[in-house]
TORMI-960329 format. One line per 2 residues: number of its first residue (from 1); their letters; for each residue x, y, z of C-alpha. Coordinates in steps of 0.5 Angstrom, whole numbers, plus 500, padded with zeros to 3 digits. Example, Ala and Ser with C-alpha at 12.3 -4.5 7.8 and 13.67 -1.06 7.14 Angstrom:
1) AS) 525,491,516 ~ 527,498,514 $
***
This chain:
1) XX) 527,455,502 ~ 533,459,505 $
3) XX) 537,455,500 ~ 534,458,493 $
5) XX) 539,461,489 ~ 539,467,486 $
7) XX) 537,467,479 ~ 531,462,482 $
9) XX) 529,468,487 ~ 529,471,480 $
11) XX) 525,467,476 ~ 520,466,482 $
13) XX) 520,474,483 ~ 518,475,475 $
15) XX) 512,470,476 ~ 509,472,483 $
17) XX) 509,479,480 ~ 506,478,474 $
19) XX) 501,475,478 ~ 500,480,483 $
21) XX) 500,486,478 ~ 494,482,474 $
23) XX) 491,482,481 ~ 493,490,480 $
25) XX) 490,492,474 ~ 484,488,475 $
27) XX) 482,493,481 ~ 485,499,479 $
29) XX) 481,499,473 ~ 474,499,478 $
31) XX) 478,504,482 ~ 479,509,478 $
33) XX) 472,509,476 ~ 469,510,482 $
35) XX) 474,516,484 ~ 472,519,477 $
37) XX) 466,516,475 ~ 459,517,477 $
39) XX) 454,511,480 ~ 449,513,478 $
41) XX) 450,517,470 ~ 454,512,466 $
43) XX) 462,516,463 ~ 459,521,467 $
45) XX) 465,524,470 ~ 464,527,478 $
47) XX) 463,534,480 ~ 470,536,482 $
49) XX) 467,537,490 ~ 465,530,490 $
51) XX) 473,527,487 ~ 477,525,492 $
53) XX) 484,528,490 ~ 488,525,494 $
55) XX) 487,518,494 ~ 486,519,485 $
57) XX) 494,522,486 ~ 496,516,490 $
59) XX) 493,511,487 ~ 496,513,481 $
61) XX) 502,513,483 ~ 502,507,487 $
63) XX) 500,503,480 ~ 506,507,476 $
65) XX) 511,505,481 ~ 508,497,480 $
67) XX) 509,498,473 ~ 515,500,473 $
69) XX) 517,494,477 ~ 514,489,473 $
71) XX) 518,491,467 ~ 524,492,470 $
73) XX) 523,485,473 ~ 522,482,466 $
75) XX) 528,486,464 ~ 533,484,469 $
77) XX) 531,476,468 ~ 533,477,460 $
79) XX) 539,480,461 ~ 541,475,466 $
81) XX) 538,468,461 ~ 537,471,455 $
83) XX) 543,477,454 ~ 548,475,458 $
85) XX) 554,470,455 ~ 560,470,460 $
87) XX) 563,465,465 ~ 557,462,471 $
89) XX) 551,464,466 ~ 545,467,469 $
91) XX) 547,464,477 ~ 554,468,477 $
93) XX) 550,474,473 ~ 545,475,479 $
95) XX) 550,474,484 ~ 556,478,483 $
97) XX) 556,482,475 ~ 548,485,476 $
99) XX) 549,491,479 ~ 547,498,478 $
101) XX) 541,501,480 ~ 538,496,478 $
103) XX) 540,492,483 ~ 538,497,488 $
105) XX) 531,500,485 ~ 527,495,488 $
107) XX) 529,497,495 ~ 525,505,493 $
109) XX) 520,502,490 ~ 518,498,497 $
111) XX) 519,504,500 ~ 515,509,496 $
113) XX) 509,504,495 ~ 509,504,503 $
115) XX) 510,511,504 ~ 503,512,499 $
117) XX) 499,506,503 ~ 501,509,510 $
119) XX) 500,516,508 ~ 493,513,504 $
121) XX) 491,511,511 ~ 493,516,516 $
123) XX) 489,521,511 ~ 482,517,512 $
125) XX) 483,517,519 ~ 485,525,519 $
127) XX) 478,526,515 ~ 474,521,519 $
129) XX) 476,525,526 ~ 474,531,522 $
131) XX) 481,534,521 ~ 483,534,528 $
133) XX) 491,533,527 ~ 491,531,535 $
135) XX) 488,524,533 ~ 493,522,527 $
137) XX) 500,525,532 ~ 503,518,532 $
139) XX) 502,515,526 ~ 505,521,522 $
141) XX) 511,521,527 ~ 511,514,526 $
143) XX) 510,516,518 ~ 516,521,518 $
145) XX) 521,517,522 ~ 519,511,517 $
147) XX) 521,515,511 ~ 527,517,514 $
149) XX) 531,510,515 ~ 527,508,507 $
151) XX) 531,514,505 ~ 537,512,509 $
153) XX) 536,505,507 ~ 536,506,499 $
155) XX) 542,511,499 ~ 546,505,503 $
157) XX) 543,500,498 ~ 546,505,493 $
159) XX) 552,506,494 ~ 554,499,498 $
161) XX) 558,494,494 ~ 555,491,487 $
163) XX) 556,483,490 ~ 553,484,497 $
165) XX) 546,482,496 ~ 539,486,499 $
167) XX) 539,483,506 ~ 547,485,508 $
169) XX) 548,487,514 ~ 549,493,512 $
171) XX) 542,494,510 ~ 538,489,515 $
173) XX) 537,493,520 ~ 535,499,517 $
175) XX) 530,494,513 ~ 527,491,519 $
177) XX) 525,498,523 ~ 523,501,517 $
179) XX) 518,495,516 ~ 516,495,524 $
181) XX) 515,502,524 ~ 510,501,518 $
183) XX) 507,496,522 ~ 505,499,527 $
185) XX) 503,505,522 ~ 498,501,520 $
187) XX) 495,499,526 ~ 495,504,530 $
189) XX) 491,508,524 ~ 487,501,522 $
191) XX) 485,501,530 ~ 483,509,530 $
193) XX) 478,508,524 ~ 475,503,526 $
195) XX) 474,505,532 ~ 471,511,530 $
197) XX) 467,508,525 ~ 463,504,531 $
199) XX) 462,509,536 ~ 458,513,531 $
201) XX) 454,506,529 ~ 453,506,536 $
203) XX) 451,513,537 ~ 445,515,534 $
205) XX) 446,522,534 ~ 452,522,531 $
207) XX) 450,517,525 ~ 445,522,523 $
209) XX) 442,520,516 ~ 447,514,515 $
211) XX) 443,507,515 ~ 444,503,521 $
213) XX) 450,497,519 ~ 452,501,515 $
215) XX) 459,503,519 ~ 459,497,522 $
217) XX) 460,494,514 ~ 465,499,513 $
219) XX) 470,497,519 ~ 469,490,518 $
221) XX) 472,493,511 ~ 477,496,514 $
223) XX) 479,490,518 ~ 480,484,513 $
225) XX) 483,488,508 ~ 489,491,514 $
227) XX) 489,484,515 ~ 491,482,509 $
229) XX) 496,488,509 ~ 499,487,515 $
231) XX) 499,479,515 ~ 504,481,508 $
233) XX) 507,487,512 ~ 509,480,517 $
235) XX) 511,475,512 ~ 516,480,508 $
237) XX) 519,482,515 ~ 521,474,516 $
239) XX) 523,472,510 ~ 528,479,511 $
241) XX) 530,476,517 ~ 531,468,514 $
243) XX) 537,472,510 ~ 534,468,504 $
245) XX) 535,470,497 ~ 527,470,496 $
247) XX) 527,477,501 ~ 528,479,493 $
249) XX) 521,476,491 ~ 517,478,499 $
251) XX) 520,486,497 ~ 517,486,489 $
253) XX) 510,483,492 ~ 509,487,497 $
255) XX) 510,493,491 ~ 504,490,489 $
257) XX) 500,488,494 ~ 500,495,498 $
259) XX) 496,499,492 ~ 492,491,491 $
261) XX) 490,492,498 ~ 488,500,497 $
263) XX) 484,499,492 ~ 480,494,494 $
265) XX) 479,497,501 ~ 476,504,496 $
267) XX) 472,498,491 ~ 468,494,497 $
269) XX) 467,501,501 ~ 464,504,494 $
271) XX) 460,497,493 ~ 456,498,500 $
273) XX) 454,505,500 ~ 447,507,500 $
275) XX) 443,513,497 ~ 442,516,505 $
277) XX) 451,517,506 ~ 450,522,501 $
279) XX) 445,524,505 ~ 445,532,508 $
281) XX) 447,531,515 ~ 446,538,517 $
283) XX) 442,536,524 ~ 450,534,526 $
285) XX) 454,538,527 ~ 462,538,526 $
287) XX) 464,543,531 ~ 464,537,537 $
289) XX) 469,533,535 ~ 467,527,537 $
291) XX) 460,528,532 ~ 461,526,524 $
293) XX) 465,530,519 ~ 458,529,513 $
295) XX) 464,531,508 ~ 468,525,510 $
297) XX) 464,521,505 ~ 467,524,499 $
299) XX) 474,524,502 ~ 475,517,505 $
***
């Protein structure tokens, strides 16, 4: 595959994520629903105590930024097969005339959508070890240093010759630490939550009026969709490293993939919930810091 030429990496990038960006819609829709609706009233909007603000806003965020990518992946193959004329045709069109921003913008979209999805998972585990910062110090270091090299990486992008492609030298390194640092975000954070959530599943105390399982369920959760995520997180960095046209295609599906798994991690937690997690939790209380926040639920 390291053969593809570029106007196929094209056509196999607008496929991929128009597939992936179905899968989106699909799951945000059922998203924002459980974040602004109630379960139990039908189109009857939460209190705002009991919204989640944080993952609204980013959700939001990451589905606009998808969608901006789908469109301008469809416009970039018109104007290579449709709208250009000259000499080479579309090959020559997206190897050495296709430039501008266009040519570049891909590269923030990936940064941007990995940034929110880090700082998503960075804010749960913030809220489940109820506010300590202490806990969450290396994945926002992490975190900090990963947006720095993702801006370093886009202004190198922007402002490198037209005919170089995503993976020159130039930009290589700074992709692959970004990518490593997000790795490692992931988890690192992943880790802590599910740690968290099992100590108080075996903790009865700490559990308070949460039903048995129900933790455990969560963590599970937690799991398979950080793998998902980070078996993604894996493949991308590979094809980066190939020096193959198709690390165009890794970095628009993983514009996609990032708010897909956000979504469905929000999607099966809200499935599982049981009346009692809503439950008043005042026999536990919140100054130890290894006993449960009873606000968590309606943040995480």
């Amino acid at each position: 595959m390291a053969g593809v030429q570029a106007n196929t990496a094209r056509l196999i990038a607008l496929f991929i994520s128009c597939v992936l960006y179905g899968i989106l819609l699909t799951t945000f829709v059922p998203c924002i629903r459980s974040l602004l609706l109630s379960p139990t009233e039908k189109f009857q909007l939460k209190p705002n105590h009991k919204i989640k603000y944080p993952i609204l806003v980013a959700s939001v965020l990451m589905f606009l930024v998808s969608s901006f990518g789908v469109v301008l992946s469809l416009q970039d193959v018109i104007d290579g097969f449709i709208n250009y004329d000259g000499p080479g045709g579309a090959l020559e069109f997206f190897t050495t005339v296709n430039g501008g921003w266009k040519h570049w913008i891909v590269i923030i979209e990936d940064s941007v959508q990995a940034m929110l999805g880090d700082a998503l998972l960075i804010y749960r585990c913030y809220v489940l070890y109820d506010r300590s910062w202490r806990v969450i110090a290396i994945p926002v270091v992490n975190w900090l240093a990963s947006c720095a090299l993702a801006i370093v990486c886009s202004y190198r992008e922007a402002t490198m010759p037209e005919e170089d492609r995503l993976n020159s030298s130039a930009i290589l390194p700074f992709l692959s630490a970004v990518a490593l640092l997000t790795f490692t975000t992931s988890i690192v954070t992943t880790y802590l939550i599910i740690r968290r959530l099992l100590t108080i599943e075996r903790t009865k105390d700490l559990r308070g009026p949460l039903e048995p399982h129900l933790l455990s369920r969560v963590a599970t959760i937690f799991f398979e969709t950080g793998l998902i995520y980070t078996l993604s997180l894996v493949a991308s960095l590979g094809v980066y490293l190939s020096d193959s046209e198709l690390e165009f295609v890794a970095s628009l599906a993983m514009i996609h993939i990032i708010p897909i798994t956000c979504n469905l991690l929000l999607i099966r937690v809200e499935g599982i919930r049981h009346p009692k997690f809503t439950g008043s939790a005042g026999s536990v209380g919140t100054s130890d810091e290894r006993k449960f926040n009873p606000n968590a639920e309606n943040e995480v």
